[in-house]
C-alpha positions in Angstrom: -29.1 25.2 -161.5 -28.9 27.7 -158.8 -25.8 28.7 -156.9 -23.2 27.9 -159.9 -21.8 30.1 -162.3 -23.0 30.8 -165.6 -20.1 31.3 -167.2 -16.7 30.3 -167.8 -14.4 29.6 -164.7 -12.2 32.7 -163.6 -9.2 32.1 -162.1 -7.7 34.0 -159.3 -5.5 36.9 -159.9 -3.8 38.0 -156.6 -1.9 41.3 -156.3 1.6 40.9 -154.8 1.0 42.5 -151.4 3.5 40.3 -150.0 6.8 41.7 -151.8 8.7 42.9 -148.7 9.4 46.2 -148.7 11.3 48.9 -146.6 12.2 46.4 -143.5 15.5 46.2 -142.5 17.8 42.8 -143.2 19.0 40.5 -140.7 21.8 41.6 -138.4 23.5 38.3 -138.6 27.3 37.3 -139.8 28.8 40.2 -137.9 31.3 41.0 -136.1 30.8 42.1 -132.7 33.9 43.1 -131.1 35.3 44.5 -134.3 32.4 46.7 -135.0 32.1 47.9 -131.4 34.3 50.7 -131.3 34.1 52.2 -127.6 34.4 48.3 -126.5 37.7 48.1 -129.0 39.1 51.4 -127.6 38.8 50.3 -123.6 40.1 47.3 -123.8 43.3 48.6 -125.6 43.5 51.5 -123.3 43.6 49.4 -120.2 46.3 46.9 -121.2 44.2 44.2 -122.7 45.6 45.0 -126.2 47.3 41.2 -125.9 43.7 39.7 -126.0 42.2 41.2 -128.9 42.7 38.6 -131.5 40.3 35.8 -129.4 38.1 38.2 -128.7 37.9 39.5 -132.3 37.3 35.4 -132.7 34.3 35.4 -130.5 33.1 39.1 -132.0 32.7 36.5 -135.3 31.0 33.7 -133.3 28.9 35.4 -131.6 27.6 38.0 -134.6 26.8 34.2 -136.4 23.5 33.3 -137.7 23.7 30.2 -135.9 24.7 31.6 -132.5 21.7 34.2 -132.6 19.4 31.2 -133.7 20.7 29.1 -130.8 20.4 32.3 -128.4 16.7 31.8 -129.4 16.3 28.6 -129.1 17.8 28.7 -125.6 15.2 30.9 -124.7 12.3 29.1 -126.6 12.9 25.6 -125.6 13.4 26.5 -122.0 14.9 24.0 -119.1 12.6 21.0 -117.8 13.1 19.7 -114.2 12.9 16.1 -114.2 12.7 14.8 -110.1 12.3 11.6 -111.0 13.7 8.9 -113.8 11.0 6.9 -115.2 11.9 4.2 -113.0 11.1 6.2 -110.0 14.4 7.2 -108.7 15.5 10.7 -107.3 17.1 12.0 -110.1 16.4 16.1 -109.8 18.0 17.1 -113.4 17.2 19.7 -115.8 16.8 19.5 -119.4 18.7 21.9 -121.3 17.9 22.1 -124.9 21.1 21.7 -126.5 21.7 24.9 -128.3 22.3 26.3 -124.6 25.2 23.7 -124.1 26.4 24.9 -127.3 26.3 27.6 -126.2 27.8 27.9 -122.6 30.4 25.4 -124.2 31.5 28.1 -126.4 32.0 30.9 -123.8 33.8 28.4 -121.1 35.9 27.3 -124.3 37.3 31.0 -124.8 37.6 31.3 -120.6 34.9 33.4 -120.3 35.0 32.3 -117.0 38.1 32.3 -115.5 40.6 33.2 -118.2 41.9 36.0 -115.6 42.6 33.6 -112.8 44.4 31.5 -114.9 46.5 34.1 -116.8 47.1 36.8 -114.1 48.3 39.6 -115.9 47.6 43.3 -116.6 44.5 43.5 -118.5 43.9 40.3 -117.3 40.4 41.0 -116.3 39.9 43.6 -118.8 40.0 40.6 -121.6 37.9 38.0 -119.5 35.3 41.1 -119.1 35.1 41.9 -122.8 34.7 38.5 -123.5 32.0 37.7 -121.4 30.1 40.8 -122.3 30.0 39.4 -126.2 28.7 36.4 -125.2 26.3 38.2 -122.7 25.2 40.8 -125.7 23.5 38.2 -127.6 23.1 35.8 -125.2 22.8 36.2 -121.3 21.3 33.6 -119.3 24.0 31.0 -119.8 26.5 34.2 -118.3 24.6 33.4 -114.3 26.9 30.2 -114.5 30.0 31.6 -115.9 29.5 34.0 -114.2 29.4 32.4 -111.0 32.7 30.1 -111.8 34.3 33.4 -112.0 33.9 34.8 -109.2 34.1 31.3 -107.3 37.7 31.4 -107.3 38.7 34.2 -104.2 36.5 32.0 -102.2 37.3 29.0 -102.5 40.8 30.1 -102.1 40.3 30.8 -98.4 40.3 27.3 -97.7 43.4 26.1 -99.5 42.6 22.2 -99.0 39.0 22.8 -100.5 40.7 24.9 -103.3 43.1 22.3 -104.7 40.7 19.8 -105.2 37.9 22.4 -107.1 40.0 25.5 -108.7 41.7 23.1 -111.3 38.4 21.8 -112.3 36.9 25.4 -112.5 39.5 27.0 -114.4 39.2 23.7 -117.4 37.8 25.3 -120.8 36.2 22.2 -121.3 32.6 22.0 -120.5 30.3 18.6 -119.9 26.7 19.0 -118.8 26.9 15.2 -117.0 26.8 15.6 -113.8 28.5 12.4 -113.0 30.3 11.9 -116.8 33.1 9.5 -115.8 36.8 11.3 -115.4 35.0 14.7 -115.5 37.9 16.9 -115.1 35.8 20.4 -115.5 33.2 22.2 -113.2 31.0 25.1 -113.2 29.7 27.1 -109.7 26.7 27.9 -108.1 26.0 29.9 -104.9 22.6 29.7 -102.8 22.3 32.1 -99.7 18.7 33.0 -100.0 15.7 31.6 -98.4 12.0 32.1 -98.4 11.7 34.5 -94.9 14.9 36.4 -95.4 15.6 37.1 -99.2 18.7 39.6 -99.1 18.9 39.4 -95.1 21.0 36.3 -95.5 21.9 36.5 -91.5 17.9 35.5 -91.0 19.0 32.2 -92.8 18.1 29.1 -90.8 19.6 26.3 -92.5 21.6 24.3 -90.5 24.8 22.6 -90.7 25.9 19.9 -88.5 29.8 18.6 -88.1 29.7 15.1 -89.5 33.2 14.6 -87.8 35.1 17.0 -85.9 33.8 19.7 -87.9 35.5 23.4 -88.6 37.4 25.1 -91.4 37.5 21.9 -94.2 35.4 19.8 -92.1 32.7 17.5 -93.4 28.8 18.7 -92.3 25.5 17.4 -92.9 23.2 20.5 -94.4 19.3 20.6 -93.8 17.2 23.2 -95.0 15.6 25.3 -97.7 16.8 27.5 -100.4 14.5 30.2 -102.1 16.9 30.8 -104.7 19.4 28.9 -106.5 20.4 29.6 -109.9 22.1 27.2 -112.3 21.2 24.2 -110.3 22.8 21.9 -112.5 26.1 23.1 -111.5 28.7 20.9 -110.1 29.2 23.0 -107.2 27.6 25.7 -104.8 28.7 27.8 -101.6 25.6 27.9 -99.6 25.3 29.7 -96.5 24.4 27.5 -93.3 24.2 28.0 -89.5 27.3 25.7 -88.4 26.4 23.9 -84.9 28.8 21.8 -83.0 32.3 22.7 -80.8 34.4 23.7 -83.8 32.2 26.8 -84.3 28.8 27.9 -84.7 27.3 30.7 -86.2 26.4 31.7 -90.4 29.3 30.0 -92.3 30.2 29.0 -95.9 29.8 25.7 -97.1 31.3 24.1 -100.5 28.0 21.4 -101.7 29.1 19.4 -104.6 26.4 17.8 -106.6 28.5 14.6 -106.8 30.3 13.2 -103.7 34.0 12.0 -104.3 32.4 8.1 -104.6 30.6 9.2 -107.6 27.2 9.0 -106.0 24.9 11.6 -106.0 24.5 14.3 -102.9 21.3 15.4 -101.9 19.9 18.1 -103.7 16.2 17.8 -104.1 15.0 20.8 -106.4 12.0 21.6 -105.7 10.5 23.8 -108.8 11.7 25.9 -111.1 11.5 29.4 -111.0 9.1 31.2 -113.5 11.5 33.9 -114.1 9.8 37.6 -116.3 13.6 36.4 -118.0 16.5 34.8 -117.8 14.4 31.9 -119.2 17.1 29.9 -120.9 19.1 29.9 -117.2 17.1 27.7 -115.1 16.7 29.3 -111.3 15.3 26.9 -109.0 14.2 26.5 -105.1 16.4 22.8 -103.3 16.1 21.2 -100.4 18.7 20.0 -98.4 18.4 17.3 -96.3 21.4 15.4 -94.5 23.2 16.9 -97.8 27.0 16.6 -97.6 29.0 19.8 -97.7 32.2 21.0 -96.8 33.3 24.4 -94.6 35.1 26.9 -96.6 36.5 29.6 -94.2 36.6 30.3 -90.6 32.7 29.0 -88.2 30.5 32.2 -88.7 32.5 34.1 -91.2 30.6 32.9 -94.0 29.4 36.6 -95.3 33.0 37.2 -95.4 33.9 34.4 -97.0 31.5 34.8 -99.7 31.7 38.3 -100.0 34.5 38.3 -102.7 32.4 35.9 -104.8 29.4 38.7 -104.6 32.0 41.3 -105.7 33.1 39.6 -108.6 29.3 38.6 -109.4 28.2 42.7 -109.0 30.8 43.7 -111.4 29.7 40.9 -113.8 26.3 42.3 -113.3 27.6 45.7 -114.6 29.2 44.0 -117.4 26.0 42.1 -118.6 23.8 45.4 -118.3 26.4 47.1 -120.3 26.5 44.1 -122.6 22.5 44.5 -123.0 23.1 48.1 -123.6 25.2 47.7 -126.4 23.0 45.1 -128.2 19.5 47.6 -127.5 21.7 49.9 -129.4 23.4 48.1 -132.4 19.8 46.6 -133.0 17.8 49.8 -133.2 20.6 51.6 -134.9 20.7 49.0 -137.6 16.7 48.9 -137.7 16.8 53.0 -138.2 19.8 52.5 -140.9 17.3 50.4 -142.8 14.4 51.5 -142.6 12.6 54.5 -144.2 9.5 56.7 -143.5 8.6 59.9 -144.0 10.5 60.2 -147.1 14.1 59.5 -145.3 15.7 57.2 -143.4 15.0 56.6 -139.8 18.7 57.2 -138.8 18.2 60.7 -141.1 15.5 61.7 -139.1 16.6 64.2 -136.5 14.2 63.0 -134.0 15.0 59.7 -134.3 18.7 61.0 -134.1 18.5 62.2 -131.1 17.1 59.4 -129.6 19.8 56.8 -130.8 22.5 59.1 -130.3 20.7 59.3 -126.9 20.9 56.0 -125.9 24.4 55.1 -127.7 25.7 57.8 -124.9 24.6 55.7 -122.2 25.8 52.7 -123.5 29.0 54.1 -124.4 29.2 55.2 -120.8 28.5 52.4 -119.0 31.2 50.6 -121.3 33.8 52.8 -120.4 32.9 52.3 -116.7 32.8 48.8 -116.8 36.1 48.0 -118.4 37.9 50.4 -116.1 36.5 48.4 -113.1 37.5 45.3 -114.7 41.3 46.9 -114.9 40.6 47.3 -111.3 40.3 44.2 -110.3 43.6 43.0 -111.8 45.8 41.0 -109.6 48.5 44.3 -109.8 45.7 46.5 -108.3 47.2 48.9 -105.5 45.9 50.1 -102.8 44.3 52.6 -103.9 43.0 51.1 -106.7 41.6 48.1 -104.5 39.8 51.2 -102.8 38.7 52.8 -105.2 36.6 49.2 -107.1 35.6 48.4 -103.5 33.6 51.4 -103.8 32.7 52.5 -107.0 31.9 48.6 -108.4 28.6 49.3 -106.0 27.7 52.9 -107.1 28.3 51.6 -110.4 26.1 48.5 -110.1 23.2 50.5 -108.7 23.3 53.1 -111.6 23.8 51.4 -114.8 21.9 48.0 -113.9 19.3 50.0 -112.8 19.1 52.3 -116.5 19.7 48.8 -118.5 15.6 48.2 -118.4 14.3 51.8 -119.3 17.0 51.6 -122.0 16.3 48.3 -123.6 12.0 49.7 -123.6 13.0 53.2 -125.3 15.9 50.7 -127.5 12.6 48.4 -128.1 10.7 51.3 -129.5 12.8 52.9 -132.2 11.9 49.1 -134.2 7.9 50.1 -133.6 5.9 47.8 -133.9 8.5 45.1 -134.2 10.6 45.6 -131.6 7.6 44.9 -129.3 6.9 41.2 -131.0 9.4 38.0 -129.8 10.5 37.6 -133.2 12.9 40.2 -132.6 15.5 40.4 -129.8 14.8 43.5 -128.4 11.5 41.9 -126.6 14.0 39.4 -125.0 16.3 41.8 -123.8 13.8 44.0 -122.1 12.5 41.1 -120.1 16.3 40.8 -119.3 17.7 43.6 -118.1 16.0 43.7 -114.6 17.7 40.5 -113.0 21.0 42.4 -113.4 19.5 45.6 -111.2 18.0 42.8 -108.6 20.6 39.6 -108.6 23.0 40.0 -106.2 21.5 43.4 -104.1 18.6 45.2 -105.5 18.5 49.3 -105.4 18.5 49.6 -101.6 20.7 47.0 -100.6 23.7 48.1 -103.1 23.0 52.1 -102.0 23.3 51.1 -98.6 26.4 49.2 -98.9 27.9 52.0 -100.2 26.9 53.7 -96.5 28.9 50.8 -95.4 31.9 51.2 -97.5 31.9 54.5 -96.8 31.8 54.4 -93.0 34.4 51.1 -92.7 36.5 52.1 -95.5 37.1 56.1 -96.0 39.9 55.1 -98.1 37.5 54.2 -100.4 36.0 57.5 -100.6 39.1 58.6 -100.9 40.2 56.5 -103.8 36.7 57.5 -105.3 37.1 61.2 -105.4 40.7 61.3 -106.7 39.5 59.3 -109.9 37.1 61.5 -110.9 38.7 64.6 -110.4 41.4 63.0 -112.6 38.8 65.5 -115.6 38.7 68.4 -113.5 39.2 71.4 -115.1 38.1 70.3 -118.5 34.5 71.0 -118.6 32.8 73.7 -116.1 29.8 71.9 -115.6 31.5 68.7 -114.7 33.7 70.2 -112.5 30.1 72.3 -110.9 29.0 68.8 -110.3 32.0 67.4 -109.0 31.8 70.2 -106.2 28.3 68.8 -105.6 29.4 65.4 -104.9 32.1 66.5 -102.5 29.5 68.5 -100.4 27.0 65.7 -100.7 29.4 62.9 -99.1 30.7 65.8 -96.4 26.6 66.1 -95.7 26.2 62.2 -95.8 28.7 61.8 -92.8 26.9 64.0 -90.6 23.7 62.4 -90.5 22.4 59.4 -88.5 21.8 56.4 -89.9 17.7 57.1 -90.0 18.8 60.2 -92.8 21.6 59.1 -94.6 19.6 55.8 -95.5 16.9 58.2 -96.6 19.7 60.0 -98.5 21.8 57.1 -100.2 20.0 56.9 -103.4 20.4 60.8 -104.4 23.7 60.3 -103.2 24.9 57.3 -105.2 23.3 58.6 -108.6 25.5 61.9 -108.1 28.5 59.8 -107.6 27.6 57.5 -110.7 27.3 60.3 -112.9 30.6 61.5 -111.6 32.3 58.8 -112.9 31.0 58.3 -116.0 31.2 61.9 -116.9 34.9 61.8 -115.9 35.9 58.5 -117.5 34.2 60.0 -120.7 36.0 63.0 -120.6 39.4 61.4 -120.4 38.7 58.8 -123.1 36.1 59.8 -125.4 35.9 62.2 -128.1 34.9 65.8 -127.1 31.6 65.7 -128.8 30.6 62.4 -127.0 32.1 63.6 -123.0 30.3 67.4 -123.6 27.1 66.1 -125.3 27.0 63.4 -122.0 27.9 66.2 -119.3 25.4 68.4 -121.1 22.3 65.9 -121.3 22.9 64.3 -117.5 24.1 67.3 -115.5 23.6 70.2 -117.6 20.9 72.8 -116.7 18.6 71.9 -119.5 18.6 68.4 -119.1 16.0 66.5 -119.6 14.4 63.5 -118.4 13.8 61.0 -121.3 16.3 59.7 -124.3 16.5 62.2 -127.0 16.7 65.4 -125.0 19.6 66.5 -126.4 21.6 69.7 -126.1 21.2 71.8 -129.6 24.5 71.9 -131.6 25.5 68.5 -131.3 27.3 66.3 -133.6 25.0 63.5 -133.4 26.7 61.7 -136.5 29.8 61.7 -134.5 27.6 60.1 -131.6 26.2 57.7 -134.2 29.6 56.6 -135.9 31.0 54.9 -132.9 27.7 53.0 -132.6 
């Protein structure tokens, strides 16, 4: 017969291609705290010493199998918006999947929210901000939220009456995603100031808010209009900004919306869509409508940008804590990979180019560490003066530099795993998509380098309080101290032009200050070989422009030990 075989049968005899070879092992059942030395060493150095065994408890949780698995799944599964129930009534809900309650349980759990309201002491914020940035390092879209409970608190404290009801609520560790669970004793914050024609020009806003009684500070109103932006709609509560009519006051003012009304029905709060975020995806952002929706004034009629303005504050250093955070895991992950991982007859790690390039990038994230943890001591409740001064300034120049090197940082972090590091399986892919929200939530590159104009021009004590920290290193290394004399003549420039030239002027500006600090914090705490290597790859004459541009001579194992 034609077509069969002639002879005996002749049975398959594979060769064992798929024995895997040379790839590195999971980076799971870690700790993350403990093995992160530079975070370790600020958070003793600035009086948070008290905190370290819960945070050396969430290093554990965090570094888990599990936890990584539900920081995927988070971001996998991603959040449905149901508007209506399948009987037809206005429901506007969304559908986490439940490894993000897990999740954002776990973080609210160890007061990862407001830890540092609730136990003011030194190093108060320095704990809360280490914790948060281990939660953020592995998994940062539930951190919007927390985030925003944080830095709820100075806000809602304006309006004392307003505060007693909420602050308790927001400062619970226990977490419930119902909305309207009965005896709910816990809350977490939103804020929505945004809309479609104004986007960071919140004064364009033209939502309105209507006295539903007498009206002023505490007052009930009646809110109608649209929000472009509001992130973590599920949230119990939101400060939205509203044009107040009516005698008590009128003007762009602050308003408290709760989600439920104290008769346990729902407000009105229609979301619209989802957002289709590049990231974030496991925090849903979302577009609402308000119509007739109750809310509450916080503050004085047409203060609301003041009123607000602390919670932005607190959310702009959290932004510098989540970049940082996002640093740290682009650099554990690829050092790891190169630690594994052989070619060319060594391994990556032992490869001087490759060296380079990790020892690179474990320099910026060590400083943008050290930066951020000294802000957070900053904030404490026993800040002076000066101190207040000094964060009101350099949390902006800080939040325009190291949000804005968290992406380029993640892609060059990405690449040391090849091949790999560009596929979702690994969470490098993830964190590259992340790391620009932190450089555009809460003031993009022009609106953070032009508040800085405006701290320096209503605040010199601020530039004052700026330039005596980081000449606290001068002295110590020529080249810094060449650069510090450059930032002095740069801000003595700055105040002599209009307002046309030093806009054009803010960004150079800001970057030089940025550098400044971070060269001068490292200097003060870090090893020498980590503080000269830094000076010498960001301000020295032979610097260059991309990671692994190195000075010749360094110790880059020294580099590579604390990473």
């Amino acid at each position: 017969m034609t077509g069969t075989f002639e002879h005996a049968v002749t049975h398959p005899q594979p060769h064992g291609t798929h024995t895997v070879l040379n790839q590195s092992t999971p980076r799971v059942d870690v700790n993350e705290y403990t093995l992160d030395t530079v975070l370790a060493e600020a958070v003793a150095r600035h009086d948070g010493g008290w905190g370290e065994q819960e945070l050396t408890e969430i290093g554990a949780l965090v570094g888990t199998g599990q936890f990584q698995h539900d920081a995927e799944l988070a971001n996998t599964v991603t959040p449905v918006l149901h508007t209506f129930d399948r009987w037809g009534h206005r429901i506007d809900e969304v559908e986490y999947h439940p490894a993000y309650h897990r999740i954002i349980a776990a973080a609210v759990e160890h007061g990862a929210h407001t830890r540092s309201w609730a136990d003011p002491r030194p190093g108060s914020n320095v704990v809360r901000a280490a914790a948060f940035m281990l939660f953020s390092q592995v998994e940062p879209g539930h951190a919007c939220p927390v985030s925003m409970t944080h830095a709820v608190i100075p806000s809602l404290e304006l309006q004392p009456d307003v505060a007693a009801q909420w602050v308790p609520r927001a400062l619970s560790r226990s977490y419930d995603p119902r909305l309207d669970a009965p005896g709910k004793q816990s809350a977490l914050f939103g804020m929505s100031m945004t809309e479609k024609q104004g986007g960071s020009d919140v004064r364009a806003n033209t939502t309105v808010a209507r006295p539903a009684g007498k009206g002023g500070p505490g007052g009930d109103y009646l809110l109608t209009g649209h929000k472009w932006f509001c992130s973590a709609p599920m949230s119990d509560g939101f400060l939205v900004l509203a044009q107040a009519e009516g005698a008590a006051g009128t003007g762009l003012s602050c308003f408290l919306v709760p989600r439920v009304l104290p008769d346990g029905t729902r407000n009105v709060f229609r979301i619209q869509r989802l957002k289709n975020k590049l990231g974030n995806k496991s925090n849903a952002s979302s577009e609402i409508e308000l119509d007739g929706t109750v809310g509450v004034m916080v503050g004085e009629p047409g203060r609301g940008v003041r009123t607000i303005i602390e919670m932005v504050a607190r959310t702009r250093l959290d932004c510098i804590l989540g970049s940082s955070a996002g640093m740290r895991e682009s650099v554990a992950q690829a050092v790891w990979h190169a630690r594994h991982r052989a070619a060319f007859g060594a391994t990556l790690v032992d490869q001087p180019a490759m060296a380079a390039v990790l020892a690179d990038l474990a320099l910026e994230s060590e400083a943008a560490t050290v930066t951020a943890i000294r802000l957070a001591r900053a904030h404490d409740e026993d800040a002076s003066d000066s101190e207040r001064a000094f964060r009101r300034l350099a949390t902006a120049v800080a939040k325009y530099w190291i949000c804005k090197r968290g992406p380029h940082h993640a892609y060059e972090s990405l690449e040391c795993l090849g091949g790999n590091g560009y596929t979702e399986d690994f969470p490098l892919a993830r964190r590259y998509r992340e790391q620009p929200v932190m450089a555009v939530w809460e003031g993009s590159g022009n609106v953070i380098a032009l508040d800085v104009l405006r701290a320096m021009t209503r605040e010199p004590e601020s530039v004052a309080a700026f330039d005596a920290e980081v000449n606290l290193a001068r002295g110590t290394n020529a080249v810094l101290d060449a650069h510090l004399d450059r930032v002095r003549t740069q801000l003595a420039e700055l105040a002599t032009l209009d307002s046309s030239g030093a806009q054009r002027r803010a960004r150079a500006v800001v970057e030089s200050m940025a550098l400044a600090l971070q060269a001068s914090l490292l200097v003060r705490f870090s090893p020498a070989v980590v503080s000269e290597t830094f000076v010498a790859a960001r301000l020295g004459e032979d610097r260059g422009i991309e990671y692994g541009t190195l000075p010749p001579g360094a110790d880059l194992s020294v580099i590579l030990a604390r990473a």
